[in-house]
KOLLOMI-660381 format. One record per residue (C-alpha): x, y, z; residue number from 1. Coordinates in steps of 0.2 Angstrom, whole numbers, plus 5000, padded with zeros to 4 digits. Example, Ala and Ser with C-alpha at 12.3 -4.5 7.8 and 13.67 -1.06 7.14 Angstrom:
BEGIN
{{5062; 4978; 5039}; 1}
{{5068; 4995; 5036}; 2}
This chain:
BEGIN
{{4549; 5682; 5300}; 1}
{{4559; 5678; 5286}; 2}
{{4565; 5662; 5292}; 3}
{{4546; 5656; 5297}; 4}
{{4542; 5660; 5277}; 5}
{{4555; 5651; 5272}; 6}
{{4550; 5635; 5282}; 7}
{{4534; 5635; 5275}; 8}
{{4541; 5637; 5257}; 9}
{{4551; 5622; 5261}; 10}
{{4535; 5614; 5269}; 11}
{{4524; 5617; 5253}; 12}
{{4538; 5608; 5243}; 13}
{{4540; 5592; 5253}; 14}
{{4523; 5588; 5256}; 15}
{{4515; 5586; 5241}; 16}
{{4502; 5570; 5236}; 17}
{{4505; 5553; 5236}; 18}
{{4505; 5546; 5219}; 19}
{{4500; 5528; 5215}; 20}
{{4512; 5519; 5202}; 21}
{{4508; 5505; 5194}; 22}
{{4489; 5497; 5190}; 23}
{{4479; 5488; 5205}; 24}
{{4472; 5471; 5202}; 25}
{{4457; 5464; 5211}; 26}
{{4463; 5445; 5218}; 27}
{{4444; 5440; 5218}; 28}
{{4442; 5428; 5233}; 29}
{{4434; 5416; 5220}; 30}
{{4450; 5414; 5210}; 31}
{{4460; 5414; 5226}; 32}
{{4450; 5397; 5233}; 33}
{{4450; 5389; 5219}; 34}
{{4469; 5390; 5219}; 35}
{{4468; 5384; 5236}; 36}
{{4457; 5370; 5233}; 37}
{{4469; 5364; 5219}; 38}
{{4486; 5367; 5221}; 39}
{{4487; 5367; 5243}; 40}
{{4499; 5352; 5250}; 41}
{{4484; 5348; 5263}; 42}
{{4472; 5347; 5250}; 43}
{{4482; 5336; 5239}; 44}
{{4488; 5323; 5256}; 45}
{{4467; 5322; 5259}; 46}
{{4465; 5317; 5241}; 47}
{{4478; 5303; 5243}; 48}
{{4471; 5296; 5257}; 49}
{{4454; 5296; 5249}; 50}
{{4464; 5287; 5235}; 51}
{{4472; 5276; 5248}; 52}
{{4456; 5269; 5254}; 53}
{{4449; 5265; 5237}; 54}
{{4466; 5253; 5236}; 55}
{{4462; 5247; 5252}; 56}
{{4442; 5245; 5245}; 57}
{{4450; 5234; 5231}; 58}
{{4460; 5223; 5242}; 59}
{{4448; 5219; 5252}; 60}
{{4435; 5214; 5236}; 61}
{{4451; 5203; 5233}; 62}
{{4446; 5190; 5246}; 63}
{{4431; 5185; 5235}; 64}
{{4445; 5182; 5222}; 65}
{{4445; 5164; 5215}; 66}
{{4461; 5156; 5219}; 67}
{{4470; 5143; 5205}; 68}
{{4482; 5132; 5214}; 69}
{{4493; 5115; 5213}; 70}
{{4506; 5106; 5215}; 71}
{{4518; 5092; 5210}; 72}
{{4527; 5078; 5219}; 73}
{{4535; 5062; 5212}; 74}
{{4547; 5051; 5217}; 75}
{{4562; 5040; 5210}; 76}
{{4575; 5030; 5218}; 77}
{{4587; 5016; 5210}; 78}
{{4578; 5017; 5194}; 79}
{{4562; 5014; 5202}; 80}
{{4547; 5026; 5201}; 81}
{{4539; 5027; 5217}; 82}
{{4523; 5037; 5215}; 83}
{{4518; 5053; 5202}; 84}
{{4506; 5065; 5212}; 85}
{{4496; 5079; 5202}; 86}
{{4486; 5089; 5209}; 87}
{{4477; 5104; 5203}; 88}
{{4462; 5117; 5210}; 89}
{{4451; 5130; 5213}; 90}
{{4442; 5137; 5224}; 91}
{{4431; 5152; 5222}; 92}
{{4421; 5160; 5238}; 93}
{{4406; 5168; 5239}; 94}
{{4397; 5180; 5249}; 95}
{{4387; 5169; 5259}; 96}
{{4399; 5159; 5266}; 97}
{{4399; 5144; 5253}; 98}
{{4414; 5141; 5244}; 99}
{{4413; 5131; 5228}; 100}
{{4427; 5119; 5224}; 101}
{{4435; 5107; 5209}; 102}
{{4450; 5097; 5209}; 103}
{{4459; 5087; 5198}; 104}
{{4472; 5071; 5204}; 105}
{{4482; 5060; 5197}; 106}
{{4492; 5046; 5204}; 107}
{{4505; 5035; 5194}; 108}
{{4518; 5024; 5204}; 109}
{{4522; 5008; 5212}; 110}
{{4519; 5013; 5230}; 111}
{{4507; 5025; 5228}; 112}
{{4495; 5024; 5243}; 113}
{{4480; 5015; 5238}; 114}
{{4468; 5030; 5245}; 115}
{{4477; 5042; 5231}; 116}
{{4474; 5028; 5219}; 117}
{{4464; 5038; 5202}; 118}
{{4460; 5033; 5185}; 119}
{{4473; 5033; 5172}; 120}
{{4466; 5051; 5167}; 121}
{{4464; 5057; 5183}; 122}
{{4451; 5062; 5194}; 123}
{{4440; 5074; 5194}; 124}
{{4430; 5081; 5208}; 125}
{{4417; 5099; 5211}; 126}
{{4409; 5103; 5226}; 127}
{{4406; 5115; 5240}; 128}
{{4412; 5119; 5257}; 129}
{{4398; 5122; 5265}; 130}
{{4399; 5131; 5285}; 131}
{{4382; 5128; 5294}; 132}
{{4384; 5137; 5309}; 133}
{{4399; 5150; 5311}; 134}
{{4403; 5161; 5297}; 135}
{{4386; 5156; 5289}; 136}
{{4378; 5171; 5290}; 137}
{{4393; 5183; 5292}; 138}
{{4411; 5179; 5293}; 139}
{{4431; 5190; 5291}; 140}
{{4428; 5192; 5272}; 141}
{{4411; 5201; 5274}; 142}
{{4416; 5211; 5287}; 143}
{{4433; 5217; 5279}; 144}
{{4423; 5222; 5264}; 145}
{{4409; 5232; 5272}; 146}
{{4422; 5239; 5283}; 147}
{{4434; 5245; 5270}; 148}
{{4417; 5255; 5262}; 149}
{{4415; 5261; 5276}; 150}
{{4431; 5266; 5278}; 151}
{{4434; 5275; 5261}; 152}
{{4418; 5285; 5266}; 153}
{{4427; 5292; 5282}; 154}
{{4442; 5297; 5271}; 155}
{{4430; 5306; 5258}; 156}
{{4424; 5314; 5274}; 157}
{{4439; 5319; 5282}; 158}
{{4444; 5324; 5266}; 159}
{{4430; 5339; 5264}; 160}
{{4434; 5343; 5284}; 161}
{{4451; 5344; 5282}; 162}
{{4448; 5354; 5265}; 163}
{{4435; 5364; 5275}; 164}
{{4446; 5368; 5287}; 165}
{{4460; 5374; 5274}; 166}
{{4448; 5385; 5266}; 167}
{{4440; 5393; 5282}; 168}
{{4458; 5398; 5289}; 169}
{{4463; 5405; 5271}; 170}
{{4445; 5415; 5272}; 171}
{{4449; 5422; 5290}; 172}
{{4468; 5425; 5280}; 173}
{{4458; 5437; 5266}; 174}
{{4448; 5446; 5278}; 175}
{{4462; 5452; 5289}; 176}
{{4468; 5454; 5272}; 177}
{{4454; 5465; 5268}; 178}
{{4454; 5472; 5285}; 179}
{{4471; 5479; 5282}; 180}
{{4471; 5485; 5265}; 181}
{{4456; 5497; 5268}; 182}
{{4465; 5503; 5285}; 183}
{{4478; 5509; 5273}; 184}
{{4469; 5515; 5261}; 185}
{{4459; 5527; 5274}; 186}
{{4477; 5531; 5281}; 187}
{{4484; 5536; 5263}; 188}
{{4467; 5546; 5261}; 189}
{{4468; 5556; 5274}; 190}
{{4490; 5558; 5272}; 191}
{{4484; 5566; 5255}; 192}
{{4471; 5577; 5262}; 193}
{{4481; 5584; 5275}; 194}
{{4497; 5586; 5264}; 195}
{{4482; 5596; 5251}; 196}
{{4479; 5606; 5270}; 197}
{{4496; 5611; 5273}; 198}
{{4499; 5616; 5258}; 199}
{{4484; 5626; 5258}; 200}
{{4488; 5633; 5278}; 201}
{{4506; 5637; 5272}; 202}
{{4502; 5648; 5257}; 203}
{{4487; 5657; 5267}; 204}
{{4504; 5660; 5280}; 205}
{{4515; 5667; 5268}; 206}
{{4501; 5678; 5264}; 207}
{{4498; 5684; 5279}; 208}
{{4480; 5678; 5282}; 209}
{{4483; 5666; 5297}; 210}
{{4494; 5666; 5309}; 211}
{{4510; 5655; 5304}; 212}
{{4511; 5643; 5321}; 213}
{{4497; 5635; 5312}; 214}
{{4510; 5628; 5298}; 215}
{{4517; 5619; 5310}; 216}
{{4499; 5611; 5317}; 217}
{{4495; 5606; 5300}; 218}
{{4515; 5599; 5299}; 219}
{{4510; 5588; 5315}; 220}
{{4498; 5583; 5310}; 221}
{{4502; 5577; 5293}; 222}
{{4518; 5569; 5301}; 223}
{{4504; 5558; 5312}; 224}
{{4495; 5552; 5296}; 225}
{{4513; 5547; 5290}; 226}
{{4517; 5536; 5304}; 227}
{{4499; 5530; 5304}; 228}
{{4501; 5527; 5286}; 229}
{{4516; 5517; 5285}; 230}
{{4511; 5504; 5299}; 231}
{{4495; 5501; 5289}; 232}
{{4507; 5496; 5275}; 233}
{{4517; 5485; 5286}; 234}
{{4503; 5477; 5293}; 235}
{{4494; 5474; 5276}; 236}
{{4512; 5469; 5270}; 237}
{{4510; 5455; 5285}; 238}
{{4492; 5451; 5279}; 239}
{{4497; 5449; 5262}; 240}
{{4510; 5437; 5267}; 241}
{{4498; 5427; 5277}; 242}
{{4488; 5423; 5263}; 243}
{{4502; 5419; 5253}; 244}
{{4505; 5405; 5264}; 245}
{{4492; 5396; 5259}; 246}
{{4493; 5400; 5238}; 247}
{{4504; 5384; 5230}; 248}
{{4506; 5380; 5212}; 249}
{{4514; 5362; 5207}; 250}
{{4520; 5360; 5225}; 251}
{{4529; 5378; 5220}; 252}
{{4523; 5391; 5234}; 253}
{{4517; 5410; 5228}; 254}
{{4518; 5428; 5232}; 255}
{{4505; 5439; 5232}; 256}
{{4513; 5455; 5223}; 257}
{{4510; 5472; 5227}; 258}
{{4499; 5477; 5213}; 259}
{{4489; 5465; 5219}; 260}
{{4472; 5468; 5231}; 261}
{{4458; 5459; 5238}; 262}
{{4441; 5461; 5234}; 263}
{{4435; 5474; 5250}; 264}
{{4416; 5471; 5245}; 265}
{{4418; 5453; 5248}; 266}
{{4406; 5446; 5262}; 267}
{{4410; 5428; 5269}; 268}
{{4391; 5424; 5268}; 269}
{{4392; 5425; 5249}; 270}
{{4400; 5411; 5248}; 271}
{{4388; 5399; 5255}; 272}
{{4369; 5400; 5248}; 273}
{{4358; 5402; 5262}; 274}
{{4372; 5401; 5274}; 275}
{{4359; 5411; 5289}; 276}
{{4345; 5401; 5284}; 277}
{{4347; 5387; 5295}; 278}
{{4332; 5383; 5300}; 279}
{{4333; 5366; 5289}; 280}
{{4348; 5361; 5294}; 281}
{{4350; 5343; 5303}; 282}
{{4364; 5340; 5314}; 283}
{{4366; 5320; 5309}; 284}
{{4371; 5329; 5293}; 285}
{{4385; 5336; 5299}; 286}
{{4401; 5328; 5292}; 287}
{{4409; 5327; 5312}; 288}
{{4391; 5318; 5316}; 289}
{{4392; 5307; 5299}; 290}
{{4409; 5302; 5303}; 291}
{{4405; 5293; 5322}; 292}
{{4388; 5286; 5313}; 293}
{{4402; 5276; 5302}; 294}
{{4410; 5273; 5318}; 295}
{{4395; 5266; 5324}; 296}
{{4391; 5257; 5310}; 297}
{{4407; 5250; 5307}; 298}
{{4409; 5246; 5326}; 299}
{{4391; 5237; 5324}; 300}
{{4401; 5227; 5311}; 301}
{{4412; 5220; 5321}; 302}
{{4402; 5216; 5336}; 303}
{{4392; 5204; 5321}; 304}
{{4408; 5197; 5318}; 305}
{{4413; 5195; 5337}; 306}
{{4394; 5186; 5341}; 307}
{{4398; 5175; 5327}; 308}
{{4415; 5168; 5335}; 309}
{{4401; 5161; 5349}; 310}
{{4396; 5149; 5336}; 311}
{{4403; 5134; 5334}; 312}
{{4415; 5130; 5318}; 313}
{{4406; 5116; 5309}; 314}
{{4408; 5114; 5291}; 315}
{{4404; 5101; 5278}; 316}
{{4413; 5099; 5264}; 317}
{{4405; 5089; 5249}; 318}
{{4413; 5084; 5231}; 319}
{{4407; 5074; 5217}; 320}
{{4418; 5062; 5209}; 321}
{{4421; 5059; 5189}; 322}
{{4434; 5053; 5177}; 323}
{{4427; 5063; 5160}; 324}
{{4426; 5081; 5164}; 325}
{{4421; 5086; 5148}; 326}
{{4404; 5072; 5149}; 327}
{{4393; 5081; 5164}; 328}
{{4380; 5063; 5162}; 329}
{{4397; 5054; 5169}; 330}
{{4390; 5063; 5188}; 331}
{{4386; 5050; 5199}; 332}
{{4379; 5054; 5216}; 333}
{{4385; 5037; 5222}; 334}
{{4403; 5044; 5217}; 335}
{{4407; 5059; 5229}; 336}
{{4419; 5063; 5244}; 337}
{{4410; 5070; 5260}; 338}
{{4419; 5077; 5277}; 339}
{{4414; 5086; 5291}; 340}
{{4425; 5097; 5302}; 341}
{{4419; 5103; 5319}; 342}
{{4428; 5115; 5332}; 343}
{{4421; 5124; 5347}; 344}
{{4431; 5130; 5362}; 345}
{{4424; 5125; 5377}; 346}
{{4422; 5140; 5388}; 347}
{{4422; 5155; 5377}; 348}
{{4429; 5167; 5386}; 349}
{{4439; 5174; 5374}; 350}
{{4424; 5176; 5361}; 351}
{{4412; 5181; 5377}; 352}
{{4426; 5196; 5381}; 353}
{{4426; 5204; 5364}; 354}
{{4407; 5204; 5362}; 355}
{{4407; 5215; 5377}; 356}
{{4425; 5228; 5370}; 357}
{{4413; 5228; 5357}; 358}
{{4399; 5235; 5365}; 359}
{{4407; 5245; 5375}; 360}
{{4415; 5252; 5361}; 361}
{{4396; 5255; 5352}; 362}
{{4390; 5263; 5370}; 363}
{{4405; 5277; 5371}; 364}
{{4403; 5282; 5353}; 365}
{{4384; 5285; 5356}; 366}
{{4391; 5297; 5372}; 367}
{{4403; 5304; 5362}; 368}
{{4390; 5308; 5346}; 369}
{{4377; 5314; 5359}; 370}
{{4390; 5327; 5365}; 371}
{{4394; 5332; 5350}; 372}
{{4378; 5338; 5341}; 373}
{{4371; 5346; 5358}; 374}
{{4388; 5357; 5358}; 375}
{{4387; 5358; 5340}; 376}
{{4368; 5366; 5341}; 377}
{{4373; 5377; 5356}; 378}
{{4391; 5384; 5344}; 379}
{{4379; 5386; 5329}; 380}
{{4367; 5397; 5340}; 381}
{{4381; 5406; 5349}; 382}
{{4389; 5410; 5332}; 383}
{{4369; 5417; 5324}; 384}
{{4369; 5429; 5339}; 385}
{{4386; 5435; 5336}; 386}
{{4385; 5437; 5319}; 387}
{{4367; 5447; 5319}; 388}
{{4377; 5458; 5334}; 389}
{{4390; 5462; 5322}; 390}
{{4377; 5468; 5308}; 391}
{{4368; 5480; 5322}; 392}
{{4386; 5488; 5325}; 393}
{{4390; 5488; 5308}; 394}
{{4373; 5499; 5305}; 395}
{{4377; 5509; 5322}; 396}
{{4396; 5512; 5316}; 397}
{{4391; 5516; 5298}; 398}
{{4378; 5528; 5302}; 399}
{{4393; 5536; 5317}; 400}
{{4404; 5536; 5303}; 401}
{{4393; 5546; 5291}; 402}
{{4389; 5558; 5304}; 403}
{{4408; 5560; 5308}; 404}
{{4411; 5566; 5290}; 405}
{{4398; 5578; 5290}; 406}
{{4405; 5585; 5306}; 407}
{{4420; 5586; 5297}; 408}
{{4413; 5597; 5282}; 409}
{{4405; 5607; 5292}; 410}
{{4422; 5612; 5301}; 411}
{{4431; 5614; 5287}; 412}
{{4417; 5627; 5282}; 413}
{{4417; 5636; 5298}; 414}
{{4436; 5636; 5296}; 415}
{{4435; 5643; 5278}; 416}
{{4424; 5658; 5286}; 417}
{{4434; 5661; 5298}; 418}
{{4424; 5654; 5314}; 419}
{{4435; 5637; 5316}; 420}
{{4453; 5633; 5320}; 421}
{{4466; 5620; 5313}; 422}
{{4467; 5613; 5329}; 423}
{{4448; 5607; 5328}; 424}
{{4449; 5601; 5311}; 425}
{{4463; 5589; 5315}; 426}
{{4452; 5584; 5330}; 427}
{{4438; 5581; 5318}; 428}
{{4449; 5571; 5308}; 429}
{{4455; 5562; 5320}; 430}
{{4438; 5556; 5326}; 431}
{{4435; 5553; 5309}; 432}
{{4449; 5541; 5304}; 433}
{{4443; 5534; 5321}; 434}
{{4429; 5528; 5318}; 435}
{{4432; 5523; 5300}; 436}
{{4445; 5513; 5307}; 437}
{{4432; 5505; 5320}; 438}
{{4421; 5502; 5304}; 439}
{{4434; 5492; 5297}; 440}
{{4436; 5481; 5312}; 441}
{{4418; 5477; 5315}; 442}
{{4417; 5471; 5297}; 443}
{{4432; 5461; 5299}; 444}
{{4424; 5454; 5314}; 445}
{{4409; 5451; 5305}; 446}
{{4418; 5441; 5290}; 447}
{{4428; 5432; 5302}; 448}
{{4411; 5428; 5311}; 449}
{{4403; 5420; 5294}; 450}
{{4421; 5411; 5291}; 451}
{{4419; 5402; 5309}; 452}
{{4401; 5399; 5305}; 453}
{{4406; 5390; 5289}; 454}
{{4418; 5382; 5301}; 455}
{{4406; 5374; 5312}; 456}
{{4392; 5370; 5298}; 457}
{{4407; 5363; 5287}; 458}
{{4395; 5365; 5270}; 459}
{{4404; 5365; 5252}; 460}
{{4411; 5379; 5250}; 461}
{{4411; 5381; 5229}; 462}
């Protein structure tokens, strides 16, 4: 008998309540995407990109640059001066195909050839180049601009899907997170109470009012909570981790430190206004549906430009000549140089081939964008009935969960009057913790629910 006291004197001296050390913080999921949304490697390479295609936007206004050009060419040999060429020009291009031209020659020199033969001061010359039938109404330079708008669009679309999908991944990261810390939390709750239990069951044993086997129930028991108790911290130490991996500042990756928690009331739907009121919302908005419509477009583009290689190349080119640049009265219409330039291949088949790439191209992008908003429609609904399934069980688990700590009070009452046992308060417990346990899960489920919603919809998440 003496040996059982002194057990459950050492008993009442080992277990006593967990202490926290140290002050929690709240890591608001507000502060933690907008670290996210600046800082992440991802994020940053999108942004690039974007920036990328705004060059590739510039280079491509670059072919409607005007271009200065000229040259030089002369000639000595045995004291003689064969011929001085000069030659100078511009040439600016437009958007509808005309390109305006002026040129200035000058020829010195025994044997220059007589059709190079200028003025002593030169000659000058403006005109246009004029195409009448291919590249008239469209031609390489249009199309390389309008494609390269089109092009820096996509990117500023990839760029919010690839942010999108960053920022959904790290919201699933904070709700396991979330899920986690409040495991632990219920663990260390109930460790507590049982350690305040046995310490309670021990001295009623020392006194003699119950029976002393049940010292080492209560010791179980707390020894269970313990174990249970230090999985929930590895795992939240895992989850913690987790959403470290996506926390970077100046390339510099972050912890998240212990004293350090998430926000527990947090729900996913918060985050996006509206986010169940879908009844407005327009698949050909979606960014996945907006980025094949610039597919489209842009593949409608090109088959423009392929139809206008059919046409034949015919161009004229047609300059006014004058000696005094300066003196517009000196324009004479009889004074002027005139060409024309003409190519056509004969049987077109290479021209004929790409018309048709380039509508099949158009066709399959019309397949593939069909089949994309009718599984986007179907994923959308599939996600709205989970979700609403999700809040049913959450009401159904939290109203279980209530009645499970009743059951509980009313146990340890019975037990207080004598009518109960330790054994059936553990087992209360037990079912307790249970379904607490439970309740977190389905509200995981639920934020992870509303994070895979946001997935799909791809709205701005601010």
């Amino acid at each position: 008998m003496k040996a059982i006291n002194f057990i459950c004197f050492v008993l009442l001296l080992v277990f006593t309540p967990i202490r926290v050390t140290g002050q929690e913080e709240i890591f608001g999921i507000d502060e933690y995407l907008a670290l996210i949304k600046k800082h992440h490697p991802v994020i940053k390479q999108a942004n690039l990109k974007l920036s990328q295609a705004e060059e590739k936007l510039l280079k491509a206004r670059g072919l409607f640059d005007p271009k200065l050009g000229g040259k030089v060419k002369q000639k000595d040999f045995k004291g003689t001066g064969y011929y001085d060429l000069w030659q100078g020009e511009i040439k600016i291009p437009t958007w509808f195909g005309i390109e305006l031209q002026s040129q200035y020659n000058l020829a010195e020199g025994y044997y220059v050839n007589r059709q190079n033969i200028t003025p002593e001061e030169g000659l000058w010359s403006v005109g246009v180049s004029l195409p009448l039938a291919k590249d008239l109404l469209y031609d390489d330079r249009r199309n390389a601009l309008k494609q390269a708008k089109i092009f820096q669009d996509s990117e500023r679309i990839q760029r919010d899907i690839k942010t999108n999908e960053i920022l959904t991944k790290a919201l699933k990261a904070y709700s396991y997170w979330i899920l986690y810390y409040e495991n632990k939390q219920v663990y260390k709750t109930f460790l507590e109470n049982a350690i305040i239990r046995n310490q309670g069951v021990v001295k009623k044993a020392l006194a003699g009012d119950i029976p002393t086997i049940d010292t080492l129930e209560t010791h179980l028991f707390v020894k269970k909570q313990e174990l249970a108790f230090n999985e929930a911290k590895l795992q939240e130490q895992k989850a913690k981790l987790a959403v470290s991996n996506f926390l970077w500042v100046e390339n510099v990756p972050l912890a998240i430190t212990d004293e350090l928690v998430p926000d527990s009331n947090i729900i996913m739907a918060q985050l996006v206004p509206n986010l169940i009121g879908l009844d407005n919302f327009q698949v050909n908005q979606h960014p996945q549906v907006q980025l094949l419509e610039n597919d489209l477009t842009a593949q409608d583009y090109n088959l423009r430009l392929k139809r206008n290689n059919l046409l034949p190349d015919l161009r004229i080119n047609y300059n006014f000549l004058t000696e005094q640049w300066i003196d517009r009265s000196v324009f004479n219409e009889n004074d002027y140089t005139f060409g024309v330039v003409f190519k056509f291949p004969l049987f077109l088949r290479k021209e004929r081939a790409d018309v048709r790439i380039a509508k099949y191209e158009i066709e399959k992008l019309n397949y593939e964008k069909s089949a994309l908003a009718f599984r986007l429609e179907n994923d959308i609904k599939a996600q709205q009935v989970l979700i609403n399934t999700q809040i049913n069980q959450l009401y159904i688990l939290e109203e279980i969960v209530d009645g499970s700590q009743k059951l509980v009070k009313a146990e340890q009452r019975l037990f207080a009057l004598g009518e109960s046992s330790i054994f059936l308060i553990n087992s209360r417990d037990n079912k307790f913790i249970e379904n607490r346990i439970k309740l977190n899960k389905v509200k995981n489920k639920l934020n992870l629910a509303y994070a895979e919603l946001i997935s799909l919809l791809q709205p701005k998440i601010d």
